[in-house]
Residue frames as qw, qx, qy, qz and C-alpha x, y, z in Angstrom:
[[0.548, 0.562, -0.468, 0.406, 41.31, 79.47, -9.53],
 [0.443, -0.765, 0.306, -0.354, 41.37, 78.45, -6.39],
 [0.655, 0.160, -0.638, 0.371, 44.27, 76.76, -4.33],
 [0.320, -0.353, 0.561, -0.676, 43.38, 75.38, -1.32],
 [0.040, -0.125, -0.991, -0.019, 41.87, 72.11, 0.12],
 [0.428, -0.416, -0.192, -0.779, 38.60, 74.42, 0.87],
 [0.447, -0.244, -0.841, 0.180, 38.24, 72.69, 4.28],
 [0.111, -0.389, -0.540, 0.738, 38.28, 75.51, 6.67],
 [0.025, -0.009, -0.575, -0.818, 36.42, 77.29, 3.47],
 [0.286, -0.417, -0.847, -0.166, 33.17, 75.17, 4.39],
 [0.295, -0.477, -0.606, 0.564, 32.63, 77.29, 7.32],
 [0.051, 0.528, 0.104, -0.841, 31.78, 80.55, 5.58],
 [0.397, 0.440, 0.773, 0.228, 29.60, 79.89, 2.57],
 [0.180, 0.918, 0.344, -0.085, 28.62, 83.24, 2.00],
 [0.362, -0.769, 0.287, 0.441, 31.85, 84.28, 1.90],
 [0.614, 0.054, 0.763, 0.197, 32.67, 81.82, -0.82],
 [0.338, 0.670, 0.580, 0.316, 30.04, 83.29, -3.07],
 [0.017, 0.976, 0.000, -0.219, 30.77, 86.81, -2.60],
 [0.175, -0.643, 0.595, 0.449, 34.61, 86.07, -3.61],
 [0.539, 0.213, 0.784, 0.223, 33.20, 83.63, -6.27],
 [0.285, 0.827, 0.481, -0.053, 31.21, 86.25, -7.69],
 [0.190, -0.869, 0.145, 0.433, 33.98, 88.94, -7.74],
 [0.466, -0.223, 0.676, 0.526, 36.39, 86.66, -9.37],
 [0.514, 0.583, 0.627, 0.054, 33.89, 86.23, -11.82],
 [0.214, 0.956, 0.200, 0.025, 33.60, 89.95, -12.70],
 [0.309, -0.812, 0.381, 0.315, 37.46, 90.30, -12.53],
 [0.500, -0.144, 0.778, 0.353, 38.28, 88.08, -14.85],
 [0.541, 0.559, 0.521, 0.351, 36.37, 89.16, -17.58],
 [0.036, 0.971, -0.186, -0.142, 38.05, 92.47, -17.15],
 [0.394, -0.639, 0.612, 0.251, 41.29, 90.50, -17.45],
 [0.463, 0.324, 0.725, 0.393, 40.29, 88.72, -20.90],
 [0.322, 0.916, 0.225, 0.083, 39.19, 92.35, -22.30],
 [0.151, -0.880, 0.387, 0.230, 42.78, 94.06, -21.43],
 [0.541, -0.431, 0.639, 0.337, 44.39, 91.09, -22.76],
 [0.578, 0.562, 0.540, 0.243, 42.28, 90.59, -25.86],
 [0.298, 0.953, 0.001, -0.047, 43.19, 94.16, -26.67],
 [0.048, 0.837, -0.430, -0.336, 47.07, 93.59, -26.19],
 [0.717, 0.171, 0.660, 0.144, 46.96, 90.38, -27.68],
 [0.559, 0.663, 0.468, 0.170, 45.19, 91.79, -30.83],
 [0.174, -0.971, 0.105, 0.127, 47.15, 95.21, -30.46],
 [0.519, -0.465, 0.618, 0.364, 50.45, 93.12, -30.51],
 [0.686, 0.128, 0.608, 0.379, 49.89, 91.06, -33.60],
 [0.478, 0.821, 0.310, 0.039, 48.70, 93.91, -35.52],
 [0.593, -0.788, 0.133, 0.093, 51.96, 95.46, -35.15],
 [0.501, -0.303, 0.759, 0.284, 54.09, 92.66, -35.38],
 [0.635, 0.277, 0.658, 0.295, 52.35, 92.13, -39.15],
 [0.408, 0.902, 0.082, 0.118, 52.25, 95.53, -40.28],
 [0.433, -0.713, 0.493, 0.246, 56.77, 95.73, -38.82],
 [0.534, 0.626, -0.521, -0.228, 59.52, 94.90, -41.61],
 [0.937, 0.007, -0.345, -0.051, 60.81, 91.71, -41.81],
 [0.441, 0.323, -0.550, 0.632, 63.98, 92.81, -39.57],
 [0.515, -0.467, 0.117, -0.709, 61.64, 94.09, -37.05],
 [0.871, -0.202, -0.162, -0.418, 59.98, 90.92, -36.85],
 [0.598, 0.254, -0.693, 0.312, 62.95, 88.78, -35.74],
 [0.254, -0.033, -0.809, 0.528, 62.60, 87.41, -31.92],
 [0.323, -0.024, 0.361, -0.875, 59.14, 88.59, -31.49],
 [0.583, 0.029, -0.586, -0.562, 57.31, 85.94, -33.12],
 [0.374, -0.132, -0.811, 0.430, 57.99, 83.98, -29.48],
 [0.093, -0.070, 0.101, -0.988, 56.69, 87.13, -27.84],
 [0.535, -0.017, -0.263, -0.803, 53.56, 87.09, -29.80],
 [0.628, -0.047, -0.746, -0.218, 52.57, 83.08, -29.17],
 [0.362, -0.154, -0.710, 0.584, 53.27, 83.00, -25.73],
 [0.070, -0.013, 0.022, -0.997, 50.97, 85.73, -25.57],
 [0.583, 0.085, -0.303, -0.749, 48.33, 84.21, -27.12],
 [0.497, -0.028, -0.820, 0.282, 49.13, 81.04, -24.89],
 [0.210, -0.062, -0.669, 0.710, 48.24, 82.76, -21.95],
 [0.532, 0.096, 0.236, -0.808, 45.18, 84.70, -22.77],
 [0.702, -0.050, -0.639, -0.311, 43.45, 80.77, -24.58],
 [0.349, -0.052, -0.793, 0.497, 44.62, 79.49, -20.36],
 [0.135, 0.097, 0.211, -0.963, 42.93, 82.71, -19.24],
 [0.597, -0.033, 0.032, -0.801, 39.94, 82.19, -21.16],
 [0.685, -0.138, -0.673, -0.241, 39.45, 78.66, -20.58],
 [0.266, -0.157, -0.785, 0.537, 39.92, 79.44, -16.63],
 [0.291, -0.057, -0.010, -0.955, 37.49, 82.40, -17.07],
 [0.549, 0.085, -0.536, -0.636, 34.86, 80.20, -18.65],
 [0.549, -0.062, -0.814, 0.179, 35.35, 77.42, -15.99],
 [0.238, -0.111, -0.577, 0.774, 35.27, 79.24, -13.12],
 [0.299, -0.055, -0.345, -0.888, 31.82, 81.08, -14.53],
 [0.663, -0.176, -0.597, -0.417, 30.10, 78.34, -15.03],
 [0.475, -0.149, -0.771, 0.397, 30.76, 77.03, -11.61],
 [0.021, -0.191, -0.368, 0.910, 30.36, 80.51, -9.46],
 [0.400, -0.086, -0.412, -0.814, 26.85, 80.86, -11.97],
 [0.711, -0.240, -0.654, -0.103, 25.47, 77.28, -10.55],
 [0.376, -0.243, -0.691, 0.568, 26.16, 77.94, -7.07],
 [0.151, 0.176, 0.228, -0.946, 24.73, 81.30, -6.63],
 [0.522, -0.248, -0.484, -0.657, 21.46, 79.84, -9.27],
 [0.580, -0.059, -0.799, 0.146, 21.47, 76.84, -6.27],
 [0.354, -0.088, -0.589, 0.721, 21.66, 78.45, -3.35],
 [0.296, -0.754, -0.420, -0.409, 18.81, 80.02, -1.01],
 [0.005, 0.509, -0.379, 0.773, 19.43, 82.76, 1.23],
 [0.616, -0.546, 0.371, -0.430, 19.14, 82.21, 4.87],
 [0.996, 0.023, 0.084, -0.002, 19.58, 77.86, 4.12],
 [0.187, -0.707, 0.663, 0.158, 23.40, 77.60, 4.86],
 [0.657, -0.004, 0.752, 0.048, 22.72, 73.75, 4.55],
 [0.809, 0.451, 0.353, 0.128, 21.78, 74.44, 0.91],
 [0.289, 0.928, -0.193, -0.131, 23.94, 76.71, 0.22],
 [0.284, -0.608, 0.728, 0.141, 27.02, 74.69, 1.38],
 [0.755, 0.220, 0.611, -0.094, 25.52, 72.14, -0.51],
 [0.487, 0.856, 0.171, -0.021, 25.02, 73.68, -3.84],
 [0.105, -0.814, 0.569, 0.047, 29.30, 75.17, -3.24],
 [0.601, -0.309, 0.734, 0.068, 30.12, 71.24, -3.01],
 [0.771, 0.448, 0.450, -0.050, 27.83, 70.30, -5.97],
 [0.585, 0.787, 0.064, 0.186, 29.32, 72.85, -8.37],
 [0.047, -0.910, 0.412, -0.019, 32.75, 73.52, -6.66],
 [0.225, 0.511, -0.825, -0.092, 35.70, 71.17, -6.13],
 [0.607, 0.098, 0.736, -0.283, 35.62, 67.91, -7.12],
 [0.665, 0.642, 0.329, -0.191, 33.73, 68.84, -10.66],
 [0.714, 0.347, 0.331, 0.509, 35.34, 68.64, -14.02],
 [0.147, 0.877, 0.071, 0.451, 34.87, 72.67, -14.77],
 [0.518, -0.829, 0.210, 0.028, 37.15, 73.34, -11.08],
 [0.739, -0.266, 0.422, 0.453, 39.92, 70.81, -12.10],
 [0.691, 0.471, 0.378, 0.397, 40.26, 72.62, -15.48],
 [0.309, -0.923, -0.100, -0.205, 40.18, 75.93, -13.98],
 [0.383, -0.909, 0.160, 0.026, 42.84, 74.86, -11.99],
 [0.847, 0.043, 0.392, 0.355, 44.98, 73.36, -14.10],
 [0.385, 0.745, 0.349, 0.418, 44.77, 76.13, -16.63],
 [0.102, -0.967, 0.014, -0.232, 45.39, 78.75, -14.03],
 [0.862, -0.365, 0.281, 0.210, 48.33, 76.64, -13.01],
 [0.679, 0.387, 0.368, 0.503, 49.72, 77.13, -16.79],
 [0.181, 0.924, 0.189, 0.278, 49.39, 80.40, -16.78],
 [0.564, -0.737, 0.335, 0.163, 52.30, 80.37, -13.81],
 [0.741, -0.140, 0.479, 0.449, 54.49, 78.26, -15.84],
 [0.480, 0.727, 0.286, 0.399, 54.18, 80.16, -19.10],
 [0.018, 0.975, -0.117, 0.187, 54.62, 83.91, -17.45],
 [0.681, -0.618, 0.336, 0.205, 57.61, 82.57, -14.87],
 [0.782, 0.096, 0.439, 0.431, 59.19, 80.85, -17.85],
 [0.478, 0.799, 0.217, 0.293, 58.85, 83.81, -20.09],
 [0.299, -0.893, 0.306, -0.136, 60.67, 85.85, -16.83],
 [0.639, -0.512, 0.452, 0.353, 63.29, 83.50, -16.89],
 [0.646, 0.330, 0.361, 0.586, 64.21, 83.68, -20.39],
 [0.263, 0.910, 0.053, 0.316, 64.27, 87.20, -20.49],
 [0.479, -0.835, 0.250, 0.104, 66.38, 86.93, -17.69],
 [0.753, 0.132, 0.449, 0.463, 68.82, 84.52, -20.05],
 [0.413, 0.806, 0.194, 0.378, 68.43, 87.16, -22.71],
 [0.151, -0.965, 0.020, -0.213, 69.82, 89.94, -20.24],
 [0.407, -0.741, 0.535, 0.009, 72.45, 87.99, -18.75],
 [0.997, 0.046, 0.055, -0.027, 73.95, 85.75, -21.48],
 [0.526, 0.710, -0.377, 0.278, 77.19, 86.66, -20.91],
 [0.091, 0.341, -0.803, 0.481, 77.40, 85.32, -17.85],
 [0.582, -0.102, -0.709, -0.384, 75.16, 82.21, -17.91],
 [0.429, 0.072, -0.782, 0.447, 76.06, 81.08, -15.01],
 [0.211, -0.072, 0.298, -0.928, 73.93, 83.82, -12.84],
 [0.626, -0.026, -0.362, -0.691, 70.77, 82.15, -14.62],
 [0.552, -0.140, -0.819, -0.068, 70.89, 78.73, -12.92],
 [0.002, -0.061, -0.755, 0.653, 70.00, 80.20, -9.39],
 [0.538, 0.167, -0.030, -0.826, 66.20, 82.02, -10.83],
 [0.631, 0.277, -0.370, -0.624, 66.29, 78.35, -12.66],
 [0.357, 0.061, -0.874, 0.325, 66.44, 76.41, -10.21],
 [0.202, 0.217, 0.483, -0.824, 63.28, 78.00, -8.24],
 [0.728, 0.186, -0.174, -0.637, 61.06, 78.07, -11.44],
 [0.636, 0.104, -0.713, -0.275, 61.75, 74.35, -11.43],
 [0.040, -0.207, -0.859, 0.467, 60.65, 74.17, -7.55],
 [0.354, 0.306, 0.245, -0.849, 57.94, 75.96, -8.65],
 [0.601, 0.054, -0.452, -0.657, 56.86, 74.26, -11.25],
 [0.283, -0.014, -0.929, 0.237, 57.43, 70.69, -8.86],
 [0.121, 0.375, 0.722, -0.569, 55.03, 72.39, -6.32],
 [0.520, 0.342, -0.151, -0.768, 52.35, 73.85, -8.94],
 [0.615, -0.014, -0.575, -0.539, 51.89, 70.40, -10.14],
 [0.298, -0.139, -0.872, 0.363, 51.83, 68.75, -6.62],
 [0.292, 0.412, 0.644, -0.575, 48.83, 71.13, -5.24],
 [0.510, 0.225, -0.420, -0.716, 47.26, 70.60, -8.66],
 [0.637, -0.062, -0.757, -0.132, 47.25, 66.70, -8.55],
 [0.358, 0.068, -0.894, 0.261, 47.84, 65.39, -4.61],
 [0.503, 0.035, 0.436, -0.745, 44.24, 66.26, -3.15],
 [0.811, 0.087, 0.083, -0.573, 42.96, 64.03, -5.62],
 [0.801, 0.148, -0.571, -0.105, 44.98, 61.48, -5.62],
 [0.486, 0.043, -0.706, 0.512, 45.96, 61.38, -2.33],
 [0.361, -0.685, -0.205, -0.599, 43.06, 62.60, -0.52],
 [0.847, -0.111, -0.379, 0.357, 44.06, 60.58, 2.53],
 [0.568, 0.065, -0.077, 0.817, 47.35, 63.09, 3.17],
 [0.195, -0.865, -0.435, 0.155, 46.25, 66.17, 4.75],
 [0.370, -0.223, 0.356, 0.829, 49.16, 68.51, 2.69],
 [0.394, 0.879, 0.233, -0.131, 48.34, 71.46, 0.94],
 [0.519, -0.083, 0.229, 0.819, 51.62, 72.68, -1.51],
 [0.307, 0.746, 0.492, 0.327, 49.54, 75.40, -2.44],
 [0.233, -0.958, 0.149, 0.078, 51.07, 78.25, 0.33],
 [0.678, -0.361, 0.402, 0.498, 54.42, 76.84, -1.02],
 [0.512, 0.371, 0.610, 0.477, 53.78, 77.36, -4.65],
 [0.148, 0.961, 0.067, 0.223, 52.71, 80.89, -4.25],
 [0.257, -0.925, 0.138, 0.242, 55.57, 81.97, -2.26],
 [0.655, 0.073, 0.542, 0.521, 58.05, 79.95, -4.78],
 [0.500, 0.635, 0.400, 0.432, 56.33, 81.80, -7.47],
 [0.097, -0.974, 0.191, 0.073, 56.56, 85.78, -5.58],
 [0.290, -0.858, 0.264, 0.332, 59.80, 85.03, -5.26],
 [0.584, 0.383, 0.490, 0.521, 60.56, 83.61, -8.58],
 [0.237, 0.782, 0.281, 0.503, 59.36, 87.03, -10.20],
 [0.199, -0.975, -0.096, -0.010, 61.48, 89.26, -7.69],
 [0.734, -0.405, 0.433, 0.330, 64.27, 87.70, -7.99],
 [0.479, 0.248, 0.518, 0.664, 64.45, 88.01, -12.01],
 [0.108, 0.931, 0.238, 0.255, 63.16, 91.44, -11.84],
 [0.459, -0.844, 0.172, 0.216, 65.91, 92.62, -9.69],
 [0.735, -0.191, 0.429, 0.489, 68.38, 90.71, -11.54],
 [0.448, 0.697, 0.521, 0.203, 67.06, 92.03, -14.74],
 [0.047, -0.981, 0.001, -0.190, 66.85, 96.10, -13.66],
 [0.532, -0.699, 0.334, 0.343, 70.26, 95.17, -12.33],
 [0.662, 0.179, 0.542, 0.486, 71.84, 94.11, -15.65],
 [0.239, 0.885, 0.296, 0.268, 70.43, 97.15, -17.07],
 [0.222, -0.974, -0.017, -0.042, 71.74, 99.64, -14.77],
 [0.807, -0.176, 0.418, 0.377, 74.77, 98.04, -14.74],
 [0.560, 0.222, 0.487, 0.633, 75.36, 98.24, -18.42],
 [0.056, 0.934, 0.156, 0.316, 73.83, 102.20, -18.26],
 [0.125, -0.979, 0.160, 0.024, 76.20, 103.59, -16.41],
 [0.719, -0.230, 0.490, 0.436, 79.29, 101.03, -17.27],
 [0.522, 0.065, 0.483, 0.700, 78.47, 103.03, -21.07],
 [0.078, -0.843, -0.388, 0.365, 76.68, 105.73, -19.65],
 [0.167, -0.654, 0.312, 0.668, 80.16, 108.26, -21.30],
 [0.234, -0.021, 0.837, 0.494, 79.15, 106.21, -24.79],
 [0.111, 0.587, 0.792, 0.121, 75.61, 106.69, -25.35],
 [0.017, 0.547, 0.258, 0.796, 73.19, 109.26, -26.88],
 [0.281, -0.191, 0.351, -0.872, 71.68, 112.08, -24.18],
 [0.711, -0.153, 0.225, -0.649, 68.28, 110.27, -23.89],
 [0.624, -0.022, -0.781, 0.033, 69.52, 106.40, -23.87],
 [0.059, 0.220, -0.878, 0.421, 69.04, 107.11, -20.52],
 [0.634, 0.131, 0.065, -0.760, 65.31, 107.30, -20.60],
 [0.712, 0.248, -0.495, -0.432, 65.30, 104.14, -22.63],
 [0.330, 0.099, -0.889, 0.301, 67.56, 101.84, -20.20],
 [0.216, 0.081, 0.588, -0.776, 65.20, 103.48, -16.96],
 [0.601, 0.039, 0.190, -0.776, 62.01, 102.66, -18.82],
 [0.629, 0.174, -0.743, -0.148, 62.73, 99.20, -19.61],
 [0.169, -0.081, -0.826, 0.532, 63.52, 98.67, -15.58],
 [0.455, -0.068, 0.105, -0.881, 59.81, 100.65, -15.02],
 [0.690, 0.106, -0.383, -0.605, 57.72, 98.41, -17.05],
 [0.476, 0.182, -0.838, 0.193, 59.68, 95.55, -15.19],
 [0.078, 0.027, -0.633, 0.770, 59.28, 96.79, -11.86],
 [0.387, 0.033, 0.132, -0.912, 55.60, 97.93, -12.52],
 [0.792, -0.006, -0.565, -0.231, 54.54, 94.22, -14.33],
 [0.610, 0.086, -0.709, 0.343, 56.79, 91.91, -11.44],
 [0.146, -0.250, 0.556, -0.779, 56.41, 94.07, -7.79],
 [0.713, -0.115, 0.022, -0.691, 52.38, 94.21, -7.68],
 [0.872, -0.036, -0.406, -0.272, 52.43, 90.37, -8.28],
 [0.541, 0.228, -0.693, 0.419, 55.33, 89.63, -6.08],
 [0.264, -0.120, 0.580, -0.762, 53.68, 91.46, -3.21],
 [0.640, -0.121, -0.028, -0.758, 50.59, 89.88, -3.67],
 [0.790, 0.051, -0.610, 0.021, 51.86, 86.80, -3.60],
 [0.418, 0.077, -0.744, 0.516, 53.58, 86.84, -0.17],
 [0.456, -0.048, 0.653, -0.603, 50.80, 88.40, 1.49],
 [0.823, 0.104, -0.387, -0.403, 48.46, 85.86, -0.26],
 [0.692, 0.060, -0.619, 0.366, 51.17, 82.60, 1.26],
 [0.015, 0.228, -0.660, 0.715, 51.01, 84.55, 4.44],
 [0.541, -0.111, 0.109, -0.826, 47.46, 84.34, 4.66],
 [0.813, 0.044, -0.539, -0.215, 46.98, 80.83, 3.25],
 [0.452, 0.155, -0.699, 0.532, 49.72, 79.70, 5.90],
 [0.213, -0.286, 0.377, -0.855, 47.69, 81.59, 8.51],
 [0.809, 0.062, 0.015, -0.585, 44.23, 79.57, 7.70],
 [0.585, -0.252, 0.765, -0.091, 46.55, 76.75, 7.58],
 [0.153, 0.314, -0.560, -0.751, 45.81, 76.36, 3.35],
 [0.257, 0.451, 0.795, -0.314, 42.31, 75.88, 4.07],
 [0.192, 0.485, 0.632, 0.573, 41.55, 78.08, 0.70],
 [0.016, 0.581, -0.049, 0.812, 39.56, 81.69, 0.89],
 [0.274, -0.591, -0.704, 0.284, 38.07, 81.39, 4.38],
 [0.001, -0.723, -0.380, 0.577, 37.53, 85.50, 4.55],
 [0.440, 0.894, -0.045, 0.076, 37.15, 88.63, 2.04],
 [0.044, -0.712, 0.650, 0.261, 41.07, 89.70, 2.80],
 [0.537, -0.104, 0.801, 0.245, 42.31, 86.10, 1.63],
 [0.611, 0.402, 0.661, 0.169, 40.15, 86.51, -1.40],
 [0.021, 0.954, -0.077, -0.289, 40.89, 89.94, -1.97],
 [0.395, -0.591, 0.605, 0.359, 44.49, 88.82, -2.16],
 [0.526, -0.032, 0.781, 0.335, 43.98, 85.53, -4.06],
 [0.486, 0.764, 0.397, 0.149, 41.51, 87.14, -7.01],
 [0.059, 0.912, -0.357, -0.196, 44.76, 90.13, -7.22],
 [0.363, -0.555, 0.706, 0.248, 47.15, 87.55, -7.34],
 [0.574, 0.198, 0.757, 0.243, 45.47, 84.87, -9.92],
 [0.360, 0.919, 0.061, -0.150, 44.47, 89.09, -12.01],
 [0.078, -0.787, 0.523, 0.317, 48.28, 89.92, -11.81],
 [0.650, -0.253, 0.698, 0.163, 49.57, 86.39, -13.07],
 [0.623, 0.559, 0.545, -0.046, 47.99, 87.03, -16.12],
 [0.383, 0.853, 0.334, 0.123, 48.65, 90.45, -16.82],
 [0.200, -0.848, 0.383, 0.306, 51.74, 91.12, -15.76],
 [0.539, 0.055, 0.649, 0.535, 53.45, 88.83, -18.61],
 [0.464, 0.584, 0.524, 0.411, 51.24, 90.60, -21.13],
 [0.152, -0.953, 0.068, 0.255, 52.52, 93.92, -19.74],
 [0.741, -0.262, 0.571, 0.235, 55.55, 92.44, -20.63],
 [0.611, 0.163, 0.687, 0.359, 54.90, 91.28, -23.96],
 [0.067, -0.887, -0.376, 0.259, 53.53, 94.29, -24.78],
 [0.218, -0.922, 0.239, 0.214, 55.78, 96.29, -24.46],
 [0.340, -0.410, 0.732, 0.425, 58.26, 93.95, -27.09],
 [0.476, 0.453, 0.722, 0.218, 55.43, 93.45, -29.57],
 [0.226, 0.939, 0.257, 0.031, 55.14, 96.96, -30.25],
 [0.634, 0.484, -0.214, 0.564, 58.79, 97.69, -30.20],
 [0.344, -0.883, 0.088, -0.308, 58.89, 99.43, -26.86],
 [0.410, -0.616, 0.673, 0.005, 61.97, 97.21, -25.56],
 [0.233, 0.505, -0.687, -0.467, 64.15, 94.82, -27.00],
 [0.916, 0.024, 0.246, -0.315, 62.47, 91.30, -28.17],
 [0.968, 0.237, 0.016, 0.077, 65.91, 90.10, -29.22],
 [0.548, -0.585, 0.284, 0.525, 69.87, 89.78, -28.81],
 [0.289, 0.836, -0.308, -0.349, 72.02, 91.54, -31.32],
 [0.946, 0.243, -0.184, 0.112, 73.89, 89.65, -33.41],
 [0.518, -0.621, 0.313, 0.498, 77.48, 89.30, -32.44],
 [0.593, -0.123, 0.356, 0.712, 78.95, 89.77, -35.85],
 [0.171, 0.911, 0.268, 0.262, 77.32, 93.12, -36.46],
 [0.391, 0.378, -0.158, 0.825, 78.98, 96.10, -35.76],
 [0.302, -0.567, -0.051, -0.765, 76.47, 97.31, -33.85],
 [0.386, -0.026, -0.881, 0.271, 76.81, 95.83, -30.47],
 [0.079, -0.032, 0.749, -0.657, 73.94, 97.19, -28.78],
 [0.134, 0.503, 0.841, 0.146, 69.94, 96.61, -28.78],
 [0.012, 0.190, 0.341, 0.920, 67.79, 98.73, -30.38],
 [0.293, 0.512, 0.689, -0.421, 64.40, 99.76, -28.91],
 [0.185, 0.398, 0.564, 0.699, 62.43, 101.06, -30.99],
 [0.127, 0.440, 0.376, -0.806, 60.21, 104.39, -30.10],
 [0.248, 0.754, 0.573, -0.204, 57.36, 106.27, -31.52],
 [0.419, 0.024, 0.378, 0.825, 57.49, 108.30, -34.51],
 [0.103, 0.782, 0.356, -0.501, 56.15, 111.56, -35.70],
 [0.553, 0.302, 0.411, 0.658, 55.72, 112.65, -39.06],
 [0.174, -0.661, -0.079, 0.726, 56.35, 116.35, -40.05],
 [0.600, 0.767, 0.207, 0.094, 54.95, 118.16, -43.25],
 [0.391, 0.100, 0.207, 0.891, 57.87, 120.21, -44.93],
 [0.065, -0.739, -0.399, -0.539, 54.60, 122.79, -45.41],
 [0.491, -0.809, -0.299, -0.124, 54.63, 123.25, -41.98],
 [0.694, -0.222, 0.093, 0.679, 58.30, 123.75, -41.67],
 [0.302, 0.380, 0.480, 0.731, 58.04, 126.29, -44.41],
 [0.099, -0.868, -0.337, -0.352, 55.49, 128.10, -42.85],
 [0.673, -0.684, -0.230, 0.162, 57.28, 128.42, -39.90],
 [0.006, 0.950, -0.311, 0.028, 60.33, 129.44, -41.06],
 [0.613, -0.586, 0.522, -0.092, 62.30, 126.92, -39.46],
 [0.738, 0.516, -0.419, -0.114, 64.96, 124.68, -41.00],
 [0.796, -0.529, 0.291, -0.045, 67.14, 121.63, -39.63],
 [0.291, 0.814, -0.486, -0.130, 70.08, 121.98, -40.96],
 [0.464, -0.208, 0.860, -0.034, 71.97, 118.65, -39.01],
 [0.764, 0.322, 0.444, -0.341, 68.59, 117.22, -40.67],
 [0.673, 0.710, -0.117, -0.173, 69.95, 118.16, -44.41],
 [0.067, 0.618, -0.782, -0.041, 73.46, 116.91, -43.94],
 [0.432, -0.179, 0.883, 0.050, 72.65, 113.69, -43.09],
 [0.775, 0.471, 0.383, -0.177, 69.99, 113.47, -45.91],
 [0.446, 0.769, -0.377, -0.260, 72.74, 113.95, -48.58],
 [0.050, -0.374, 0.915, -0.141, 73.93, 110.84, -47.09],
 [0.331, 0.250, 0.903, -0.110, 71.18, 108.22, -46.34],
 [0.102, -0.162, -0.842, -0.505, 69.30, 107.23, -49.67],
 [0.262, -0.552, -0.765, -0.203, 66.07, 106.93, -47.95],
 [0.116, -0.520, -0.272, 0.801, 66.14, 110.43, -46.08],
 [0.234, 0.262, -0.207, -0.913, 65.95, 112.17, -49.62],
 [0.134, -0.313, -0.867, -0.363, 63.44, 109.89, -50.52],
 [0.228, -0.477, -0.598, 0.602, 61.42, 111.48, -47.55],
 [0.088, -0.459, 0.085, 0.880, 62.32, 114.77, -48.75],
 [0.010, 0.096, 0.710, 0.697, 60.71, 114.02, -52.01],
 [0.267, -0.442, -0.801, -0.303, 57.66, 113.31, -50.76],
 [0.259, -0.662, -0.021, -0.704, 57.37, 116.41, -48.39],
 [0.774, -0.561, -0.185, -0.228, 57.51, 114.42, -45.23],
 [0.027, -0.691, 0.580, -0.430, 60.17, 114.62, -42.87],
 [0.817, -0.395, -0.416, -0.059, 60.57, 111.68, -39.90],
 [0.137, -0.684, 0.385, -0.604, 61.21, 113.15, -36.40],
 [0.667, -0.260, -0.665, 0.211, 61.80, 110.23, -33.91],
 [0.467, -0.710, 0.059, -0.525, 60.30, 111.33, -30.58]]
């Protein structure tokens, strides 16, 4: 996943393979976390009622969009960083830089690699700008500045994808443009985002139940904790590139940066998604002609014997009024089992 012409790159060969090798071993940590919330999500989403399931079926694909990008850069980038290091004899820069040329850019398994990891920008960004839509369709209008950036980003993501090889010639790298496009793509709708929230928490802050606030504040968390990490890594990443003149990793810090930044890109969407496949925040607008005008998260549930109630002594009295009302409380009751929503 690299983005860079790899000129000034030539000069440190050993470097190369030491940050070639890392990636390597980072990335299949980053195709095990996602395979688990991939597979984590759907199970989930098919064992959830059919009302559940509304607006998350997007959720779930896009999901499974990114980690098929993921492993087909994984798999690319492998096979390359595998051949150079089989190639290469210690102490023999000359073969070693060789052996980097043979199996690095240039070769079919690099251009897929970076094409793929290229998608994976457009997918997560896009997913961050619709959620930003989602949060702020009541005043569309807010949405065209975030969407106007993902669509310089996507302009420069496919210009230092394509114009080294077709314009070798042209000594332009858009690659220190495209990262800082993207950081600030994904701070920009995260702010907007955790603003929209907070906003609408304390505008109905005198309306809501004691622990809505928990719910509004851990929606902005998950935001803040998926979107920062990448956003910082991106700008110092573009500072560095910009420094080397986007001559690609030329030291460990640069590759440090760029193997965090091409980890986060991945996994902060499926933090994300996550977190709306399992019901943890909302994965859809309310209808407008419900009564109910706000979104439901959905939390974690804890069942309670009646036996254990019994033993204790303890009764919930609130609990029995409302079961003389909702149908599917005394059904509950029948069956000895209380539900306590945590």
């Amino acid at each position: 996943m690299s983005t860079g012409s790899g000129g000034g790159s030539q000069q440190n060969p050993a470097a190369r393979l030491a940050i070639g090798y890392a990636e390597s071993n980072v990335q299949l940590v980053s195709i095990g976390l996602q395979l688990f919330m991939c597979i984590y999500g759907l199970v989930v989403y098919l064992e959830s009622s059919r009302a559940a399931k509304k607006g998350r079926i997007l959720y779930v694909a896009v999901s499974f969009t990114i980690l098929g990008l993921s492993v087909m850069t994984t798999v690319c980038n492998n096979y390359s960083n595998y051949n150079s290091l089989l190639n290469t004899v210690p102490g023999d820069l000359a073969r070693t830089r060789i052996a980097l040329n043979q199996f690095g850019q240039g070769t079919p398994s690099y251009g897929i690699a970076r094409i793929a990891s290229t998608f994976i920008a457009f997918v997560g960004d896009g997913l961050l700008l619709y959620r930003c839509y989602f949060f702020w369709s009541d005043k569309r209008w807010v949405v065209v500045l975030p969407a106007l950036v993902y669509l310089a980003s996507v302009v420069m993501g496919i210009l230092q994808m394509l114009w080294q090889d077709i314009f070798s010639g042209w000594v332009i790298d858009f690659s220190v443009s495209w990262v800082a496009l993207n950081a600030t793509l994904n701070a920009l709708i995260t702010g907007m985002i955790s603003y929209s929230l907070l906003r609408a928490y304390f505008k109905h802050r005198d309306h809501l139940p004691p622990n809505a606030s928990r719910v509004y504040l851990s929606v902005v968390a998950i935001l803040v904790e998926a979107a920062l990490p990448l956003s910082l890594a991106g700008i110092v990443l573009a500072a560095l590139m910009n420094q080397s003149r986007g001559a690609g990793a030329t030291g460990v810090h640069q590759g440090f940066f760029r193997i965090l930044y091409f980890f986060l890109l991945a996994i902060s969407p499926q933090m994300i998604i996550f977190r709306i496949t399992t019901g943890r925040s909302a994965g859809r607008k309310p209808n407008r002609g419900s009564s109910d005008k706000t979104t439901h998260v959905s939390t974690a549930m804890d069942f309670v014997h009646s036996s254990s109630n019994a033993e204790s002594g303890s009764f919930d009295v609130s609990q029995s009024k409302r079961s003389n009302h909702d149908p599917q409380q005394r059904s509950a009751e029948k069956n000895d089992v209380h539900v306590v929503p945590v």
